[in-house]
PLY file of the C-alpha trace (Angstrom):
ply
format ascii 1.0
element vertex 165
property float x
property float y
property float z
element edge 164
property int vertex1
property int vertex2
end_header
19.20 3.28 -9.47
18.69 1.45 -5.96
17.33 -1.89 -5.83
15.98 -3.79 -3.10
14.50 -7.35 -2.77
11.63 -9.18 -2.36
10.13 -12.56 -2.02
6.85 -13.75 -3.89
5.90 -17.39 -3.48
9.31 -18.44 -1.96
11.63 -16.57 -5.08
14.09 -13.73 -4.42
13.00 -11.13 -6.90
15.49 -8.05 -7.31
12.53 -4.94 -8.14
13.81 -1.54 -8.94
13.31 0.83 -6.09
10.33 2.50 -7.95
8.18 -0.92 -9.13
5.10 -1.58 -8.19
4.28 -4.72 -5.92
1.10 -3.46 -4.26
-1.18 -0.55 -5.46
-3.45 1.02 -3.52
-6.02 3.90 -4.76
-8.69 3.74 -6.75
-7.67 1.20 -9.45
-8.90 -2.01 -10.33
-8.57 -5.24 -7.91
-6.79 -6.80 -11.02
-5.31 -9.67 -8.41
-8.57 -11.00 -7.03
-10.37 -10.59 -10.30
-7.66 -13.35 -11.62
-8.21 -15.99 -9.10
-11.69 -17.40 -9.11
-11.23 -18.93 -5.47
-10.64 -15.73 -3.76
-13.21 -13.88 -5.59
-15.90 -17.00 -5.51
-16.16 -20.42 -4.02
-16.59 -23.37 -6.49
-19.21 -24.85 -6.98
-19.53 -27.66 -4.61
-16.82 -26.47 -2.04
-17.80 -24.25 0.85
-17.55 -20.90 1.30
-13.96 -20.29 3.14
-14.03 -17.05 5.30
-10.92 -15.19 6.35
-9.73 -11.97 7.02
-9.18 -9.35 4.38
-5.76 -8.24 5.85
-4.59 -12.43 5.62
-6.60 -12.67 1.78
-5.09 -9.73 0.47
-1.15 -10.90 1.80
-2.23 -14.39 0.72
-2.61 -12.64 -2.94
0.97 -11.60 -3.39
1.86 -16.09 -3.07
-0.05 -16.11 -6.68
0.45 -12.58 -8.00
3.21 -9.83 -8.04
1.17 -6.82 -7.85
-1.93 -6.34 -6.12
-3.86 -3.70 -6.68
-6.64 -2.22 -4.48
-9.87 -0.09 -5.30
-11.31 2.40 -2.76
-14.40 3.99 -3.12
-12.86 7.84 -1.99
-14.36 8.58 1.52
-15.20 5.39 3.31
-13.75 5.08 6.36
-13.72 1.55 6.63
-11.40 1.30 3.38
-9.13 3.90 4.85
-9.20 2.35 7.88
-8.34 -1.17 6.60
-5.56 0.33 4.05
-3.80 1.58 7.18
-4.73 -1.84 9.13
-2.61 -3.33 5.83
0.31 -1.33 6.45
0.62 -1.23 10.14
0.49 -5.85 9.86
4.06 -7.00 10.54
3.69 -9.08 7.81
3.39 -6.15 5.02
6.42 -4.60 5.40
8.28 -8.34 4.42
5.96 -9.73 1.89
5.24 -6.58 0.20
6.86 -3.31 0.56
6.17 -1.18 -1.80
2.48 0.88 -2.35
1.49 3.09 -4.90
-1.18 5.53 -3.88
-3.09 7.93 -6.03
-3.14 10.33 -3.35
-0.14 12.23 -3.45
1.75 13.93 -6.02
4.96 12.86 -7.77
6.40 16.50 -6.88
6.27 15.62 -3.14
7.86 11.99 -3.53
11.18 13.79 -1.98
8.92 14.73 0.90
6.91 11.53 1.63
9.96 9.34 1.28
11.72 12.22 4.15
8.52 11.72 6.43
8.32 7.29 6.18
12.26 6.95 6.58
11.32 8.41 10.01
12.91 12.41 9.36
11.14 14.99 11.06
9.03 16.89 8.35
7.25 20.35 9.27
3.55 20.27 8.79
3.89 22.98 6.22
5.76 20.97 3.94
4.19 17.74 4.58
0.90 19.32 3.48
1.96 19.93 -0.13
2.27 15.74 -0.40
-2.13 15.56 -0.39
-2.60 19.15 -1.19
-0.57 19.50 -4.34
-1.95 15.90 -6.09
-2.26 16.96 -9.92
-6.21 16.52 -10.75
-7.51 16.57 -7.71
-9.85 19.65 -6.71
-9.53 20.47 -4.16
-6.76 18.02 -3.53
-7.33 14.34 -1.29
-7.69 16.02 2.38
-9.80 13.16 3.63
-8.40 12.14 7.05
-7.91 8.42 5.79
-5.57 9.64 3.39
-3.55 11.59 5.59
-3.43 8.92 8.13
-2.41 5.81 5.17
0.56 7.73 5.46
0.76 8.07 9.49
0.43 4.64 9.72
3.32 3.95 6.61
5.95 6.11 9.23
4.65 4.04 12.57
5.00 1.21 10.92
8.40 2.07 9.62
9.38 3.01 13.51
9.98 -0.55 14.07
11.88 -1.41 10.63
15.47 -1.61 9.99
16.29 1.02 7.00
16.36 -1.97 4.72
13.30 -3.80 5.23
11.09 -0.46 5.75
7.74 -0.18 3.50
8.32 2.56 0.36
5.75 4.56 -0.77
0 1
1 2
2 3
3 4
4 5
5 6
6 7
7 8
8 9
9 10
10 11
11 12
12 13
13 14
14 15
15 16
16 17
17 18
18 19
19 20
20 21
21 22
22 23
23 24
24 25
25 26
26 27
27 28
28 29
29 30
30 31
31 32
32 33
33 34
34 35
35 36
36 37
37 38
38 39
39 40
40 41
41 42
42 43
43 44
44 45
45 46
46 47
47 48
48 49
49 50
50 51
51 52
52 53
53 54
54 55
55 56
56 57
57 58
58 59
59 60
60 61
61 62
62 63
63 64
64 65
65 66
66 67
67 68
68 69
69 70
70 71
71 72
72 73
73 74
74 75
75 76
76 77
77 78
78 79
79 80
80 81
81 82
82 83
83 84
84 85
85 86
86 87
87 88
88 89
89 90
90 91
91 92
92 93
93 94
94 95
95 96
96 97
97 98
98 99
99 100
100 101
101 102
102 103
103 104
104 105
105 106
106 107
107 108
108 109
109 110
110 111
111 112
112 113
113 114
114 115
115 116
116 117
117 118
118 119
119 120
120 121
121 122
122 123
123 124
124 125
125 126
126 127
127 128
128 129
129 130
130 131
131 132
132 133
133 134
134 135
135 136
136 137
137 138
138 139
139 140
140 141
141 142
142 143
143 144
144 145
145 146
146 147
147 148
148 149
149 150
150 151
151 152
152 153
153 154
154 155
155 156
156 157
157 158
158 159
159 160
160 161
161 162
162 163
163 164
């Protein structure tokens, strides 16, 4: 099985190909839940405000895996889970996403379409179409786009150092 590194909080961490440093989907935000500062101030300190794309990055110093909730169908959480992925910064401190919206029988497809291969529509389809327990399956344009934005962002990536989803 391929490997391929990683660096949390200034360590070079070999992860397995198919390990999880960032989730995004609907699942828990089991990261920021853990760190009282970035969920709450402390009593006594002010309030720091920054933004969401530089707080969640700033997550993976502390924690391994982030994980992201999305409430399906707001556009502003699509739009900022594509914001994520398109930051220069994602593709080197993080990497790897796991998404609930697509189905483990397309992974051969998805991982054709972000290495930069030209996929037909037809066949691309199948990767939010064919998502087991989904009915109908996750056509929402923000989904479709996440994985848009994956490929741009993968335009300007050595093979290496390109974000797998």
């Amino acid at each position: 099985m391929a490997t391929t590194a990683n660096h949390f909080a200034g360590w070079r961490v070999q992860l397995r190909v198919n390990s999880v440093p960032v989730i995004l989907g609907s699942l828990v935000l089991a990261a920021a839940t853990a760190v009282p500062s970035v969920a709450q101030p402390m009593a006594g300190s002010a309030t720091e405000v920054r933004p969401a794309i530089d707080g969640v990055l700033n997550l993976f110093v502390r924690k391994p895996v982030v994980a992201l909730g999305d409430a399906h169908g707001l556009a502003q959480q699509e739009d900022f889970y594509s914001a994520l992925v398109r930051d220069p910064r994602f593709a080197t401190e993080v990497g790897n996403v796991v998404v609930e919206f697509g189905g483990e029988a397309s992974q051969g497809i998805i991982d054709r379409y972000i290495a930069r291969e030209d996929v037909p529509l037809i066949e691309l389809r199948r990767v939010w179409t064919g998502t087991p327990g989904w009915v109908p399956g996750p056509t929402r344009l923000g989904y479709i786009n996440f994985f848009a934005n994956v490929r741009a962002a993968n335009l300007k990536l050595p093979a290496q150092d390109r974000i797998k989803v």
